[in-house]
Each structure stands twice: as structure tokens, then as C-alpha cells.
KEDO-108301 format. One record per residue (C-alpha): x, y, z; residue number from 1; residue in three letters. Coordinates in steps of 0.2 Angstrom, whole numbers. Example, Ala and Ser with C-alpha at 12.3 -4.5 7.8 and 13.67 -1.06 7.14 Angstrom:
2
      c1      c2      c3     k     r
      62     -22      39     1   ALA
      68      -5      36     2   SER
REM end
This chain:
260
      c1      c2      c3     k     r
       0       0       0     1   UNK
      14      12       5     2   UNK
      24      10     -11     3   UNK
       5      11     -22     4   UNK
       6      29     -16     5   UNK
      25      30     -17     6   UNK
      23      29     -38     7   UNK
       6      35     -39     8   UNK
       9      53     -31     9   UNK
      26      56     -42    10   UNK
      23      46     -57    11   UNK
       6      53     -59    12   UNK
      10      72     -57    13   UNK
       7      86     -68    14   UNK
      10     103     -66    15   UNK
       8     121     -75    16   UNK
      14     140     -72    17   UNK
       9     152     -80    18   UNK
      21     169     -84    19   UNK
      15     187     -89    20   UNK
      25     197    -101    21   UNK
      18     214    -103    22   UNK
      27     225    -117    23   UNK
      30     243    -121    24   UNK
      18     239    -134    25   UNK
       3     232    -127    26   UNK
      -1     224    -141    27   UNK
      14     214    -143    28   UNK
      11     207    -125    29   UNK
       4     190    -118    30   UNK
       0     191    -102    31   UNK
      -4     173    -100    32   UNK
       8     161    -105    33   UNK
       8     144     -98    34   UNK
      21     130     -97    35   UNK
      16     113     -93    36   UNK
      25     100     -86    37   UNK
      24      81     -80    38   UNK
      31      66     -75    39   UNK
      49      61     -78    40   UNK
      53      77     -78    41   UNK
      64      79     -95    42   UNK
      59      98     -94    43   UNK
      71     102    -108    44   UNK
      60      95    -119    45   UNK
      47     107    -112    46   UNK
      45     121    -125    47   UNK
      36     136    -125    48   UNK
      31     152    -133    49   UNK
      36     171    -126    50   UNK
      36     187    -135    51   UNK
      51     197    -141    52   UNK
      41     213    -136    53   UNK
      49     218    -154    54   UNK
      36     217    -165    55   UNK
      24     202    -166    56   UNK
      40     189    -166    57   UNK
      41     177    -157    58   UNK
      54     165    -146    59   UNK
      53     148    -143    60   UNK
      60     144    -126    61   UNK
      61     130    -118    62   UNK
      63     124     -99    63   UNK
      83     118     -92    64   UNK
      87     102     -85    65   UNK
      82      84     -85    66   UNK
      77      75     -69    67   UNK
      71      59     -76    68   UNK
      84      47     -69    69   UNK
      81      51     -49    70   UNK
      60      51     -54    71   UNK
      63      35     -64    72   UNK
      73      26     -52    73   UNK
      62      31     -37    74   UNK
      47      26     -47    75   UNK
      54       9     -54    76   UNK
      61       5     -35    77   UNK
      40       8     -27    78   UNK
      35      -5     -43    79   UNK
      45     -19     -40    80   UNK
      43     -17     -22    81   UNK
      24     -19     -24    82   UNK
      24     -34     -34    83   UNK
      34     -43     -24    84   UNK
      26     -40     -11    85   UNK
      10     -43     -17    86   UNK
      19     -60     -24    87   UNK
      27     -62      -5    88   UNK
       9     -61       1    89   UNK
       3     -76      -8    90   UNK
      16     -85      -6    91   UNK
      14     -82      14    92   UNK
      -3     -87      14    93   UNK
      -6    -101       1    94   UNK
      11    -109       1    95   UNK
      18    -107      19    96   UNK
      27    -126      19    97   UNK
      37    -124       4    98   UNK
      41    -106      10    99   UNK
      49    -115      26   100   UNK
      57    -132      15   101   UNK
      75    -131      19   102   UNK
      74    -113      24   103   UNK
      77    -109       8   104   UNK
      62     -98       7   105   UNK
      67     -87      21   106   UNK
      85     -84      19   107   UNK
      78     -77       1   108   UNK
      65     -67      10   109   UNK
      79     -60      22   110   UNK
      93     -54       7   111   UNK
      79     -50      -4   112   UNK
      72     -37      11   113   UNK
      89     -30      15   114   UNK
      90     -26      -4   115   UNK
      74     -15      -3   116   UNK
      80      -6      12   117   UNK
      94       0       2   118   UNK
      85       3     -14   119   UNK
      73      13      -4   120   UNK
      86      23       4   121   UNK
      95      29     -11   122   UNK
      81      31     -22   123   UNK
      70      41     -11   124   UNK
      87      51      -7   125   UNK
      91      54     -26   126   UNK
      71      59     -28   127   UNK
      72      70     -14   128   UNK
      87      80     -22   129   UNK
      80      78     -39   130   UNK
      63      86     -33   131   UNK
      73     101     -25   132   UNK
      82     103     -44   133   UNK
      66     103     -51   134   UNK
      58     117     -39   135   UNK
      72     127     -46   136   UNK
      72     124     -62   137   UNK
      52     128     -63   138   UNK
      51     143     -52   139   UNK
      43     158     -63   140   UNK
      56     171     -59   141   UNK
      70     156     -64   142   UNK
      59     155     -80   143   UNK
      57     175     -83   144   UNK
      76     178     -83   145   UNK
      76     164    -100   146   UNK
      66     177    -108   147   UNK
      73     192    -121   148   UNK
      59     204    -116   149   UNK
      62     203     -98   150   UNK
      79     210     -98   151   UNK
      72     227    -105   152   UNK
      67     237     -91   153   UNK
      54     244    -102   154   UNK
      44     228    -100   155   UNK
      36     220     -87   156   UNK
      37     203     -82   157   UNK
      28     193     -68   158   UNK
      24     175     -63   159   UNK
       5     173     -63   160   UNK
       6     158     -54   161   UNK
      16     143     -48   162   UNK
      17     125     -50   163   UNK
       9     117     -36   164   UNK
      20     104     -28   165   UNK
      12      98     -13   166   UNK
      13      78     -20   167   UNK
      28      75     -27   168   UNK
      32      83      -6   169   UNK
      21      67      -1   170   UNK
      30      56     -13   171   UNK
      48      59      -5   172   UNK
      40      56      12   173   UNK
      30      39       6   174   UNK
      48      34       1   175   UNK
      56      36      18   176   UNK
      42      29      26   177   UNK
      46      13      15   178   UNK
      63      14      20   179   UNK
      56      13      37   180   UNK
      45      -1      35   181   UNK
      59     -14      25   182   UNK
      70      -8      38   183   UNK
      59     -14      51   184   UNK
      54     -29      42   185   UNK
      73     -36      41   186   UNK
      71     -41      61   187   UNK
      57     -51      59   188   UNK
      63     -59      43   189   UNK
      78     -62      52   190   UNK
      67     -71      66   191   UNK
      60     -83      52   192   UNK
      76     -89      45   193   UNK
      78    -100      62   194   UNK
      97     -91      64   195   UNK
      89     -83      80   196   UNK
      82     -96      89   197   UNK
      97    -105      86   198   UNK
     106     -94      94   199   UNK
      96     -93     109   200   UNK
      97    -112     108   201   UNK
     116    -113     112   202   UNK
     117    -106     131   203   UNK
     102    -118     135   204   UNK
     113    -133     127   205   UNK
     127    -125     138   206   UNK
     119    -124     155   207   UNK
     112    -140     150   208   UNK
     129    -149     149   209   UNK
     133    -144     167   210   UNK
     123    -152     179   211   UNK
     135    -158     190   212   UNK
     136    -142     197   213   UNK
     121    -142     207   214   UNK
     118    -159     205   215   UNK
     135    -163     217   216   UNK
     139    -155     231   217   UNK
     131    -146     248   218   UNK
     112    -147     241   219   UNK
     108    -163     233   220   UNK
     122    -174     243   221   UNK
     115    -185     256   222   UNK
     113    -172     270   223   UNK
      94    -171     268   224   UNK
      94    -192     266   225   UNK
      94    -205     280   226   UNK
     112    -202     284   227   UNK
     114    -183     284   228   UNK
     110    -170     299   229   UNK
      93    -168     297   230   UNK
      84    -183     291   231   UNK
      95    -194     305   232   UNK
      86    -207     312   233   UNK
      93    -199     328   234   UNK
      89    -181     329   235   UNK
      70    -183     326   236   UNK
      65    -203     323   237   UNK
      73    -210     341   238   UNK
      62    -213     352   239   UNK
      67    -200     363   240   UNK
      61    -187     379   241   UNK
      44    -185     368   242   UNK
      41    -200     360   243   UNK
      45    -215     374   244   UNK
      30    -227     378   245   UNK
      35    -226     395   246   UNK
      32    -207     399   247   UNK
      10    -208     392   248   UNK
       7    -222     383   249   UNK
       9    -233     400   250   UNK
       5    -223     417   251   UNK
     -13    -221     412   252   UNK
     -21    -239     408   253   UNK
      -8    -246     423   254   UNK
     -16    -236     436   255   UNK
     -32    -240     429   256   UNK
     -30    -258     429   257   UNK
     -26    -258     447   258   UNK
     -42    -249     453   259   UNK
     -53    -262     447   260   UNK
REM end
């Protein structure tokens, strides 16, 4: 879903200004000259018209620069994250066995998701300075200074109105939020690999391994058994000041046998 919105906001965008030019002669002027743009961004192939303010002639101008590479990448980086995972979604749901055979299935999950991560880093930073180029290169007062008619001060040159730029903003953000999100996800692809619970497996094998340690010794020798100082036959099972027959289990039936 994040990369859906990461190509769709800057490989769906269009833009416009518009520039006024108003001459000497008003009626060599046009104050309403507009200059279109849109994904890649191959703005010096973006031509337009502007008067000379010389007569009824003409210039044809076009705009500096070509940003398609950084657009391009950034957009072709959001595509192929998409498919696969939409592609990594099925195979999650419908064929979770052979997704686990051999571990084969998340080992390639794992490379493949630290692979995005980067992608997503470099592209989303090369977009993130190409968009900046852009802004530049498609500012009305960057455009007016290509024109003829506005380096005479007799004329009179203003930008009408600007390119609105608000989604290729969200664009760069929807591709370090991507970043984010791989990033995140490399931890629990890790998890699935099995390299971290056999990890955690190894001091448990270890302490395993050593159970003479509490095993000999002070707690389970046999000072708690027959022979030790608390289960001795001696200290609590003699027949003792307590426990002899002579002191109560004797006196009473005695006397009471010689009364009748």
C-alpha cells in the first residue's frame, strides 16, 4: 500500500505556471503564458512560446534540465517493491510449507528485504534531491530571466502563478516511510530464518551440559537423606524425651488396671 502511493503521487504528477509578459507595446504582449510539465521530468523538452516585445516575433524557449533518472529510479524501485510483495503475500498465505522447506524460502525473503531497504534509501534520497532541482528549475522568476523581453526594463514581467508541488512533497515522504517499514521488516525476517532461535538455543545446550554443578555437592548430597544431619534417624525418629512409651502411653491404663 505504501509503495501504491509512493509511484502513484510522483509518477502521476502534472504541473503548470503560468508567466505574464507585458510590453512597451501592449499589443505585442501575452499576459498569460503557460508552461506545462509532468512526469519524468525531461523539462528540456518542455518548449514554450514568449514574445520578443519587438514586434509580433516570437521565441521559442524552452525549460533547463532533465530529472528523469532520480523520478525513474524512485518510481521503478516503489513498482517492483509492490509486486513482490503482493507476490510475497501469496506465497505467505497459500504456500507457507514450501516457504519453510529447507529454509530456503526465508533466507531469500531475508537478502531480498535488505536489498529493498537500500533501494529505498538511495532512491527516495536521489528523488528527494532531484525534486529540490526541479523546484528550481520551474520557479517563474527562474523562467522569466530565459526570456529576451524581460531583460528590458521597459517591460514588465511577472509570474502569474506557480506549480503546485504539494505531491511530489508526499512522494519523497512515502519513500522514507518505505525505508522505514523494509528496515523494520529485516528483524522479523531475520526471526523466520531460524538463525535466531538457534542462537538462543546454544546457552540452554550449555547450561544444560553442566549439571554436576548443582547436581554434586552441599544441596543434593545426602545431607537431607537418611544419613545426613537432618533426616538422621537420631535427631527426630529415636524414640526420645517425647516419644517414649514409658512417659503416656503406660501410666494411664496401669493405674487404671489396678483400681478395678
Amino acid at each position: 500500500l505504501f509503495a501504491i502511493f509512493a509511484f502513484a503521487t510522483c509518477g502521476g504528477y502534472s504541473g503548470e505556471l503560468r508567466l505574464s509578459v507585458d510590453c512597451a507595446n501592449k499589443s505585442e504582449s501575452d499576459l498569460s503564458i503557460d508552461i506545462a510539465f509532468a512526469y519524468p521530468f525531461r523539462l528540456h523538452q518542455v518548449n514554450f512560446e514568449a514574445p520578443t516585445c519587438e514586434g509580433r516575433r516570437k521565441e521559442t524557449l524552452a525549460l533547463i534540465g532533465d530529472f528523469s533518472s532520480s523520478a525513474e529510479f524512485f518510481v521503478t524501485i516503489a513498482v517492483f517493491a509492490f509486486l513482490y510483495s503482493l507476490a510475497a503475500t501469496v506465497v505467505y498465505i497459500f504456500f507457507q510449507n514450501k516457504y519453510r522447506e529447507n529454509n530456503r524460502g526465508p533466507l531469500i525473503d531475508f537478502i531480498v528485504t535488505v536489498v529493498f531497504s537500500f533501494l529505498w534509501l538511495v532512491s527516495s534520497s536521489a528523488w528527494a534531491k532531484g525534486l529540490s532541482d526541479v523546484k528550481i528549475a520551474t520557479d517563474p522568476d527562474e523562467v522569466l530571466l530565459l526570456m529576451s523581453a524581460c531583460k528590458q526594463q521597459s517591460n514588465k514581467c511577472l509570474p502569474v502563478r506557480s506549480p503546485v508541488m504539494s505531491s511530489l512533497n508526499t512522494s519523497v515522504v512515502f519513500g522514507y516511510l518505505n525505508f522505514i517499514l523494509w528496515a523494520g521488516n529485516i528483524w522479523f525476517v531475520f526471526k523466520e530464518t531460524g538463525w535466531h532461535s538457534s542462537g538462543q538455543r546454544h546457552p540452554a545446550d550449555t547450561m544444560e551440559k553442566q549439571p554436576s554443578g548443582y547436581n554434586q555437592g552441599g544441596y543434593n548430597q545426602d545431607s537431607y537423606g537418611p544419613a545426613g544431619g537432618y533426616n538422621q534417624p537420631g535427631s527426630y525418629g529415636q524414640v526420645g524425651e517425647y516419644g517414649q512409651s514409658q512417659s503416656y502411653g503406660q501410666s494411664g491404663p496401669t493405674s487404671f488396671a489396678n483400681q478395678i
